[in-house]
C-alpha positions in Angstrom: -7.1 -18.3 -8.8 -5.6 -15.8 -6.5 -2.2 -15.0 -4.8 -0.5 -13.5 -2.3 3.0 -11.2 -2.4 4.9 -11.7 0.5 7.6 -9.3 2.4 9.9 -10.1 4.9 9.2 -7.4 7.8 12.2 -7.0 10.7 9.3 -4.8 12.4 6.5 -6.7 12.0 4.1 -5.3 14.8 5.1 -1.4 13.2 4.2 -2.6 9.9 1.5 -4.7 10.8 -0.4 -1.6 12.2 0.4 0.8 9.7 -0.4 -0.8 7.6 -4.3 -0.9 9.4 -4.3 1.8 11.1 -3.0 4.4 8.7 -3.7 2.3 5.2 -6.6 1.0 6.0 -6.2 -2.8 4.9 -8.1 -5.5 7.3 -6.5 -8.9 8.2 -7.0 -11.7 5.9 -5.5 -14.2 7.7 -3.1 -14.7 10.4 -0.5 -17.4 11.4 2.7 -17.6 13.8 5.2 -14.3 12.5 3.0 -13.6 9.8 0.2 -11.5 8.9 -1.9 -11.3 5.6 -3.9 -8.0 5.0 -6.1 -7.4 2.3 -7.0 -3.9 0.3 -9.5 -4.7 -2.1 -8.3 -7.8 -4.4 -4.7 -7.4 -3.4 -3.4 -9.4 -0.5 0.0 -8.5 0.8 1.8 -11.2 3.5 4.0 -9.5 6.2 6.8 -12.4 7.4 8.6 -11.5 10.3 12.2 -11.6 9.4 15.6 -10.8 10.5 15.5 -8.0 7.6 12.9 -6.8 6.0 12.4 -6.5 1.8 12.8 -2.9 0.7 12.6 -3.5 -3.3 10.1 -2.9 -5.1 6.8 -0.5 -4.8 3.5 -1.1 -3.3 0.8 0.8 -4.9 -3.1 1.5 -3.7 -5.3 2.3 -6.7 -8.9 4.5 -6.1 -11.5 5.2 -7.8 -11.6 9.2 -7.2 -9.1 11.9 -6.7 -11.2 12.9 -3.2 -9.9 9.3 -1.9 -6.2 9.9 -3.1 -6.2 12.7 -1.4 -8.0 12.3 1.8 -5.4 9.4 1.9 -2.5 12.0 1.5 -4.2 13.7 4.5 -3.3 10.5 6.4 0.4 9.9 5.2 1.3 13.8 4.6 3.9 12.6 7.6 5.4 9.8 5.6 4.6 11.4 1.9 7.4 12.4 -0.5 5.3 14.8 -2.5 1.6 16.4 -2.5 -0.6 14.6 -5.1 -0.3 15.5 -8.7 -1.2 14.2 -12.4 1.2 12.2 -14.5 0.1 13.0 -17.8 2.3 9.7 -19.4 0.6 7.7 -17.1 -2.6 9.2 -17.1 -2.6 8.7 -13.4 -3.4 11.2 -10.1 -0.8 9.9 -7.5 1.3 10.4 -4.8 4.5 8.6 -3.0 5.1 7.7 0.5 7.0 5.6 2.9 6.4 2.6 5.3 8.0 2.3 8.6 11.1 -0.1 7.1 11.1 2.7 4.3 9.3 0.4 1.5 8.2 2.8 -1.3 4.4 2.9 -1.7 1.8 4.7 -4.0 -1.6 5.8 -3.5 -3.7 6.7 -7.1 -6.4 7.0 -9.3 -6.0 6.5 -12.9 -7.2 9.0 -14.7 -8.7 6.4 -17.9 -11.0 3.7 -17.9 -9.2 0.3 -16.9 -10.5 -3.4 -16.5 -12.2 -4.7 -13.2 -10.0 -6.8 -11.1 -13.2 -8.3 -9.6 
């Protein structure tokens, strides 16, 4: 079984490529006003929408600190801090910000953890 999270998007080309371009998800599937990208198991459905879903966060998980950072590299524009542990968590992370302003994460944890596969 599998799913898909959807979000209404009032900027749907923006998000759409930044969500490519700077993220680095590929298209899963495509239909009129909607677009569903894919990051590893996780597929995320953009709907274009009078106003777009703000709630919520959107986080990217990595195996390695090198890729949590190189990814900071790519959103330092749109980040909210630098990278940095959180020892409750036990996870190497860091915030940023999509074009509608949608809260997303990018991190490693730091313990061993199930495969999603």
């Amino acid at each position: 079984m599998a799913g898909i999270v959807f979000l209404k998007t009032a900027q749907f080309e923006q998000v759409r490529e930044f969500y490519l371009d700077r993220v680095g998800m590929t298209v899963w599937l495509e239909q009129p006003d909607i677009a569903i990208l894919r990051h590893g198991n996780m597929l995320i459905g953009f709907h274009r929408q009078p106003a777009p879903d703000r709630d919520g966060l959107i986080t990217f998980f990595y195996d390695r600190r090198e890729e949590v950072d190189a990814m900071y590299e790519q959103m330092r524009d749109t980040a909210v801090a630098a990278p940095k542990e959180n020892p409750k968590y036990r996870i190497y992370h860091f915030y940023a910000k999509d074009p509608e302003g949608r809260s997303i994460e990018f991190q490693q944890f730091l313990h061993p953890v199930p495969d999603v596969g």
